[in-house]
C-alpha positions in Angstrom: 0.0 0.0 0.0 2.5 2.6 0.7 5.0 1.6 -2.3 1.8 2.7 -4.6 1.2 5.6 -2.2 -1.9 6.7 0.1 -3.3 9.6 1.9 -2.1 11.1 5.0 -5.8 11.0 5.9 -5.4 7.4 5.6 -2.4 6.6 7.3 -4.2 9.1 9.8 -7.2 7.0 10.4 -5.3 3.6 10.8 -2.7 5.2 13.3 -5.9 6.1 15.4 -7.9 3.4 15.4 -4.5 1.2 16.4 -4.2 -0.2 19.6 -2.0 2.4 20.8 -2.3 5.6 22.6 -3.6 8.6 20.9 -0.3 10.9 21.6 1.9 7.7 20.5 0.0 7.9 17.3 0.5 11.3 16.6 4.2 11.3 17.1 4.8 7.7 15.1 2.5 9.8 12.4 4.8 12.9 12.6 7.5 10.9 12.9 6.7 8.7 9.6 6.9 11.7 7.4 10.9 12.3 7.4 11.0 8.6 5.9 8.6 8.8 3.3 8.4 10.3 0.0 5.2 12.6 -0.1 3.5 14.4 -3.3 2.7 17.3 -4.0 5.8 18.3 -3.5 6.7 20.2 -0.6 9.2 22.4 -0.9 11.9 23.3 1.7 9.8 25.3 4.2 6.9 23.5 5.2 5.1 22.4 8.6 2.7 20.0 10.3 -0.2 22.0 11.7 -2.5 20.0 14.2 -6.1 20.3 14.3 -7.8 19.3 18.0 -11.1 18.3 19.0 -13.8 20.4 19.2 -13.9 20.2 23.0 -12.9 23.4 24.9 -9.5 22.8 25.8 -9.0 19.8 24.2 -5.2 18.6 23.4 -6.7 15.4 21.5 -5.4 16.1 17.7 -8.0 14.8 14.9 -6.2 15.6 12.2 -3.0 17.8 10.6 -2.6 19.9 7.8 0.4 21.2 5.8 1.4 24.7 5.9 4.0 25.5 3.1 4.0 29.0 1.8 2.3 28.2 -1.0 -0.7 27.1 0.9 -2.2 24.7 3.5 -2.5 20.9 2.4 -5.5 18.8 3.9 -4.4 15.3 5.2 -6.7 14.5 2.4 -4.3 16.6 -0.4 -1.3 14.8 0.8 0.1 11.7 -0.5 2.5 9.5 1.0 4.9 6.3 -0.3 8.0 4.5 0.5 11.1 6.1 -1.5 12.0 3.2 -4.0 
């Protein structure tokens, strides 16, 4: 699956649902994107920007976006794959 690529959304909602905790998730997520090769292309200057729960002071992240300073990426926009 990830030789052929697939969405950060994706590897988002597997990571969560995983029988891990929710931080653990988030960092192995973060942590997953210095490995892989991701399209569109980035860029030099880019960032992860989390998105939290709706509840008031909530730390819970739901999903991330990619700021670059061409734009912001949805997890949906981004596409991920294993260098080959």
């Amino acid at each position: 699956m990830l030789v052929e690529g697939m969405s950060l959304a994706t590897l988002m909602d597997t990571m969560f649902s995983a029988p891990i905790a929710h931080r653990d998730a988030v960092r192995y997520i973060a942590t997953a994107l210095d490995d892989l090769a991701i399209t569109p292309e980035l860029g030099p200057i880019w960032h992860l920007r989390y998105l939290y729960d709706d509840q008031p002071g909530s730390l819970r992240v739901v999903d991330m976006e990619v700021a670059t300073p061409a734009g912001t990426l949805s997890s949906h926009d981004v596409w991920l794959r294993l260098p080959v």
